[in-house]
N, C-alpha and C positions, 0 to 999 in steps of 0.2 A: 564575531565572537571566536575567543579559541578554541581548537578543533579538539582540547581534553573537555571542554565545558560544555560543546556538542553532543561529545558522548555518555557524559552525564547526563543531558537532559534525554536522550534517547534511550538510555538506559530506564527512565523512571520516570517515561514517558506515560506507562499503564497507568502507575500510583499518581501523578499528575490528571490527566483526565481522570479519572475516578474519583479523586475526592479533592482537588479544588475548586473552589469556587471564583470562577473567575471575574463575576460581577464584584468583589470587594475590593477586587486588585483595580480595576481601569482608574481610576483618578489618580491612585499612587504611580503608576505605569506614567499617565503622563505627566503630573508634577514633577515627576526625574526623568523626564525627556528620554526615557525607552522609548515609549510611540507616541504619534500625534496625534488627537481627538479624531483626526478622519482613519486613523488605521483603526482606533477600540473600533469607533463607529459600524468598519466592516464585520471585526469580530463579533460584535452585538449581531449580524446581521443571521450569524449559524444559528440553525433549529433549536437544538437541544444544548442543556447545557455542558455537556460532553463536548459536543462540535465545538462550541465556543471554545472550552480550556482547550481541544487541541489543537485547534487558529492558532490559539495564543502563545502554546510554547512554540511548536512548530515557527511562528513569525520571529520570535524571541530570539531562532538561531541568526537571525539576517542583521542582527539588530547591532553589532558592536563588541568592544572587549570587556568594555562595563555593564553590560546589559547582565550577563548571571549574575554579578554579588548585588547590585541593583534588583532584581527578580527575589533575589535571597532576602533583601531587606524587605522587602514589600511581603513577603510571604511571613516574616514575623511581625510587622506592624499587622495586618491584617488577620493574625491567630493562628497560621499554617506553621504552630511549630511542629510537628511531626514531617513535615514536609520539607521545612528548611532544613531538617537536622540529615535528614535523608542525601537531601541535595551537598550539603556541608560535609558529612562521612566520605562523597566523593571528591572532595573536593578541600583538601585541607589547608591550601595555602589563601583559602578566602577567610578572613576572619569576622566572626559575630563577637561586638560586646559595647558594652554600654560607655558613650564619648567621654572622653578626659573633664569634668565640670569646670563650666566657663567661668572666669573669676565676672562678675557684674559689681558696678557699684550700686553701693548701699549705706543708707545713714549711717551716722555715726550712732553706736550703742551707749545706754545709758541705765546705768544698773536702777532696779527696781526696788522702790523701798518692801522691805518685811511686810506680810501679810498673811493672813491665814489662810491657810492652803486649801480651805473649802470656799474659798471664793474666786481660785484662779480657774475659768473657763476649763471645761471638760477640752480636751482635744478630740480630734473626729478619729479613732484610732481604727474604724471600721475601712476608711479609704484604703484603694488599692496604690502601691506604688508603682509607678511608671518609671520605666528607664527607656528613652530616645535610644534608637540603637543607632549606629554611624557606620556606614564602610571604609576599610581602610584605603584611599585611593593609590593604588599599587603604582602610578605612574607624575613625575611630577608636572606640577603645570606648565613646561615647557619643553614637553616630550612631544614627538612626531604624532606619537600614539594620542596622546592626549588631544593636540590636534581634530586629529580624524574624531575622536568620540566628541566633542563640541561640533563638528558638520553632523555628526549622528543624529544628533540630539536636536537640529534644526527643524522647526517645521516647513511640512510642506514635500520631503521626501513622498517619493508613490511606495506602495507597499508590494511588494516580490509578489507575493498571490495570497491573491483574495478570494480564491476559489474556496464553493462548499463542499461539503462531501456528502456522501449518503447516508440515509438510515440505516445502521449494521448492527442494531442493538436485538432483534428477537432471536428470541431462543427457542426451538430449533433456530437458526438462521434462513433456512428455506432448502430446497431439493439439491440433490446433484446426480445425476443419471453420469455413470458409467457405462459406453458400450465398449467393449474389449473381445473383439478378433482375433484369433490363435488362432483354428486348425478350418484351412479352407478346404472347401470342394476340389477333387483331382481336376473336375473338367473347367474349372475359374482359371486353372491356369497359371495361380497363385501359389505363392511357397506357405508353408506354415510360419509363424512367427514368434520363433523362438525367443524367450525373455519377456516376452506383453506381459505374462500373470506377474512377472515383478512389480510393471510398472507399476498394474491395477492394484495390487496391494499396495505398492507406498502411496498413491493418489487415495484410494479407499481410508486408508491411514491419515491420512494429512488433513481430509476433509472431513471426519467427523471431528478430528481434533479443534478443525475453523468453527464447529459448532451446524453442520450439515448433517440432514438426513441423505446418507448415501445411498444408493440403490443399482448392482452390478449385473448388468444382461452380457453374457458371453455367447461369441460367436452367430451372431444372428445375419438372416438373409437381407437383402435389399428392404423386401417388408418389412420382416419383423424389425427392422430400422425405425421405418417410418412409423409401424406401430408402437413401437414404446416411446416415439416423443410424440405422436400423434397421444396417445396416456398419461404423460408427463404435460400437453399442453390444455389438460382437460381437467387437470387440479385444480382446486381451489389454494391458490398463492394468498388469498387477501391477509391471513396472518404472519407471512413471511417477508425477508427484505429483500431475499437477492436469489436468484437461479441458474444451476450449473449443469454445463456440460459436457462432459468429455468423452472423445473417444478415439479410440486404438487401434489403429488398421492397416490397411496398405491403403497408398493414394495414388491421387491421379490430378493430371491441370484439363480443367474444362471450361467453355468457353461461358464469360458470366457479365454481371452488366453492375454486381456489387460486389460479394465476396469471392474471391477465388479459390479451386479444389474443388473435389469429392472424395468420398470415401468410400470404402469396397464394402459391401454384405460380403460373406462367406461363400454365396453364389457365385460372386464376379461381375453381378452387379452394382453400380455405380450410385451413390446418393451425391449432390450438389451440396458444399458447402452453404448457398446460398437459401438452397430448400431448407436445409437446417435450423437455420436460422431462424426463417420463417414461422414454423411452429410458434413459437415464443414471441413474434415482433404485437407490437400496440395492438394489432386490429384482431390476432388470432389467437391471444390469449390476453384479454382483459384485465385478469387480476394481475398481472406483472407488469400494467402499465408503468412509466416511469421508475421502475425498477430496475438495476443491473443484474443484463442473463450476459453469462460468461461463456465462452465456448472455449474449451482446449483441444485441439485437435492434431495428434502425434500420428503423419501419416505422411511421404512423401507428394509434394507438390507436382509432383514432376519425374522424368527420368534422365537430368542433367545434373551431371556431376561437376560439384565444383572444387578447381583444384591450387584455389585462394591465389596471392599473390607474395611477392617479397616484400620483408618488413625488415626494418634495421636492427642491427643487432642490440639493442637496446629497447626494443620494445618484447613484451610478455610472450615468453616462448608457448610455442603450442605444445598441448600435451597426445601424444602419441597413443592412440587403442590399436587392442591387439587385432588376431586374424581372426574372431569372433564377428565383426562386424560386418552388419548386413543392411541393405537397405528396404525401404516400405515404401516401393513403388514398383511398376510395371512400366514398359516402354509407353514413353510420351505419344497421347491420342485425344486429340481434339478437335471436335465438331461441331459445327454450327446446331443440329438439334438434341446435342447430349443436355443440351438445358433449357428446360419450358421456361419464354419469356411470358408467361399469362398471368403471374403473381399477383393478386390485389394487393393495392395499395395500404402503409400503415395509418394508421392513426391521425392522417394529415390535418385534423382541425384544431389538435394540441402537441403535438411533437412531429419530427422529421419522422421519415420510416426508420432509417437503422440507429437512432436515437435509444442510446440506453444498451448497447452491443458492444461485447468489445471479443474479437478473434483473436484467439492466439493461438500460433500456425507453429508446428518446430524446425520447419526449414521455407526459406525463400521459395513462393510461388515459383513453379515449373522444375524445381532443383528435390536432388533424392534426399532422405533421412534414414539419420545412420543408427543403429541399434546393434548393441552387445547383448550376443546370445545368453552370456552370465551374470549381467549387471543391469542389464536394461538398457533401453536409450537412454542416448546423454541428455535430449531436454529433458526428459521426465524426471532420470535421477537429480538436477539441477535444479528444477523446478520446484521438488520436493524440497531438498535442499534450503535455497535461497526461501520457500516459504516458513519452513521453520525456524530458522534465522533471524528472519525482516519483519515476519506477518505484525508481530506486535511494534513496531516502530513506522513500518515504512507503509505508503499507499502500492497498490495493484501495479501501477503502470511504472512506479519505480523500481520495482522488483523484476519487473519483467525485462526493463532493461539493465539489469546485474543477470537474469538469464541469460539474454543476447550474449553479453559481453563473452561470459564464459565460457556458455556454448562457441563462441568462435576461435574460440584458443585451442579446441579439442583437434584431433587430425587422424582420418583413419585411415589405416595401414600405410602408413607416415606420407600421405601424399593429397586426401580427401577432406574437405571442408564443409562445415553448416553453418547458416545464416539463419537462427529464427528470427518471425517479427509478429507484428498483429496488427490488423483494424479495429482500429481503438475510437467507437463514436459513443463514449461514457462522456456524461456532461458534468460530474464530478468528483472528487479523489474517492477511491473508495478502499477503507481500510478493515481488515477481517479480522471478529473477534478471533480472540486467544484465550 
């Protein structure tokens, strides 16, 4: 498909799931050889009818250069004209209108004799008139392009993804716990951490906007860590879809056997990435079974600085931060007992343990993270960003890599590099309401 017709559909991507119905479309879809009985087939396979319509456009982009005015026809044969017109307004070198009338033959006519006019048959003038609507086919039939859309149109192709997604449709959408770390203990040894309350306001921001009950505990000790997700994992989740968590700290790399890091209480004691987690997994907090808990965690990895490599001059220049920039770690310290291996096991009779998690870290395990005492750090500000942006178009895990990307362009005091990433064991797209 073309890449202006892509961004039509992702543009009005909302209005598309929302009010098509995508069960009227499937037989039209495959008599014009958009897809094959086995791709509706998967679509058919999503929960709701939401899921389903956004399979559908979503596959639609993979599908060819015929595949929108084809979608556009089908969206007025099947009564979607508020939707084709929509689609058509972006899109104006696609044309709707009713085919040139085919000449057919027909007897020969024979005029009728005179008759009184109350005995020639009533006509049925109640019927609706019908016009076939036709696409213009913009390429002739011996064009390359044309070509390729006849292999399109084969059956028997495998479908890009057939993956489902989750349920993200309750409102509230479910919890998100902010901890946010600013002014530590003189004796932790730690700096204060100037610019956090930015980030925690555009996170706090962003995430009621996603349709989250947010909830902000600042500065708290090693306990009072564990006690508010210890309280957060003692909700009743049964009415909600998804569970979040973030928090703001300085970090650390410790020795672990799943997810990597901890993070500082304001004492200078240390919580495990891994304990974290934990609270929320299958076995410790029931109502979020097969549910997505999200963890964001803006803290250094590590206290290794990375100081990137050479890139050709043709690729995306880095962007330069000033002398504001600090990092959110302590020198590198790791121990075989900074982490209790006693963990009971999750859920194993219906899911894996970290089934339904996905981490996202702001810098590479064992490597520092960088923050602007006036703007914040650059994953947060980006994060925000890119979710306001994407949140209505795109899934979770594809935004997080439009995070990376950017994040890696940044450079601080034109010499220091970040790498975010995440452990990512979500077992399907997950998209945030808007």
């Amino acid at each position: 498909m073309e890449q202006r017709h892509k961004k039509i559909l992702r543009r009005n991507r909302v209005n598309l799931v929302t009010k098509m119905d995508p069960t009227e479309m499937y037989d039209r879809l495959i008599e014009k050889g958009v897809f094959t009985k086995c791709m509706i087939d998967e679509i058919k396979q999503a929960e709701t009818r939401r899921d389903r319509a956004r399979e559908l456009v979503r596959d639609l982009e993979t599908r060819g250069n015929l595949a929108f005015p084809l979608f556009l026809e089908c969206l007025v044969e099947t009564g979607h004209h508020s939707l084709a017109e929509l689609l058509q307004n972006g899109a104006p070198t696609v044309v709707l209108q009713p085919p040139t009338p085919v000449e057919t033959a027909r007897p020969a006519l024979r005029p009728l004799p005179v008759s009184n006019p109350m005995d020639i048959p009533k006509q049925n003038i109640d019927a609706p008139l019908i016009y076939p609507v036709k696409m213009e086919d913009p390429f002739p039939s011996s064009s390359p392009e044309n070509e390729a859309i006849k292999a399109m149109r084969q059956p028997g192709r495998v479908r890009r993804d057939s993956i489902q997604t989750y349920k993200m449709d309750a409102n509230p959408c479910g919890h998100c716990l902010i901890i946010n770390n600013v002014e530590f203990d003189a004796q932790s040894g730690l700096s204060n951490r100037k610019g956090s309350n930015i980030d925690c306001d555009k996170l706090e921001s962003r995430f009621q906007a996603l349709k989250f009950i947010v909830e902000v505990k600042s500065n708290l000790t090693q306990r009072r860590i564990k006690h508010e997700l210890s309280a957060l994992r003692n909700k009743d989740h049964s009415a909600y879809d998804c569970c979040v968590v973030i928090i703001l700290s300085h970090g650390n790399e410790v020795s672990h056997n799943r997810f990597p890091g901890a993070v500082f209480g304001v004492d200078g004691q240390q919580v495990p990435v891994q304990h974290i987690t934990n609270y929320l997994n299958g076995q410790h907090c029931p109502s979020l079974q097969g549910k997505p808990k999200l963890f964001f965690i803006q803290a250094c990895g590590g206290g290794e600085k990375d100081t990137g490599f050479e890139i050709s001059p043709d690729e995306t220049g880095p962007s330069s931060f000033g002398a504001d920039d600090e990092m959110d770690a302590i020198p590198l310290s790791s121990s075989s007992d900074s982490l209790s291996m006693s963990d009971e096991p999750d859920a194993r009779a219906t899911l894996p343990t970290p089934s339904d998690i996905l981490v996202s870290y702001s810098t590479f395990p064992g490597y520092v993270s960088w923050r602007d005492t006036q703007s914040g750090s650059w994953y947060v500000e980006i994060l925000d960003r890119i979710l306001e942006e994407n949140a209505s178009t795109d899934d979770l895990v594809t935004m997080l890599m439009m995070v990376n990307n950017e994040v890696s362009q940044n450079s601080a005091k034109g010499l220091y590099k970040q790498m975010p990433g995440s452990f990512n064991f979500l077992r399907k797209l997950l998209y945030f309401q808007t």
